[in-house]
C-alpha angles and dihedrals in degrees: 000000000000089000087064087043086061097047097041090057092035085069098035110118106251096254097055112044094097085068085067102032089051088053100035095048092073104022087180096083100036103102131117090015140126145190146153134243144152133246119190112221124246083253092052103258121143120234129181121213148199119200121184115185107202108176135356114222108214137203114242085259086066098244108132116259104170135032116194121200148092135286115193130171110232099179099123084063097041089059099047093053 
């Protein structure tokens, strides 16, 4: 999971990488949460999106193995507000 940490943050715009890093740094109290940032694409484009974490599916040792939610880009409606 850490190695999807990295690459989420490694896309993050700038200013808003502290929005992952913030979530992703204690995984624990992350359910039933949601909240919006914006990754720039290898080829420079800007895209906004919404992430909504529902549920986290743990090991019997109690470390997260699953997180179950939705990641949508949001970036046409972004752009018409």
């Amino acid at each position: 999971m850490k190695q999807h940490n990295k690459a989420a943050v490694k896309y993050a715009h700038p200013n808003d990488r502290h929005i992952l890093k913030q979530h992703l740094k204690d995984l624990s109290n992350i359910s039933n949460t949601s909240y919006e940032y914006r990754i720039i694409t290898p080829n420079g484009n800007v895209k906004y999106l919404s992430i909504i974490v529902g549920k986290l599916l743990r090991r019997d040792d109690g470390t997260v193995r699953k997180v179950i939610g939705t990641i949508q880009d949001i970036t046409d409606r972004k752009q018409a507000e």
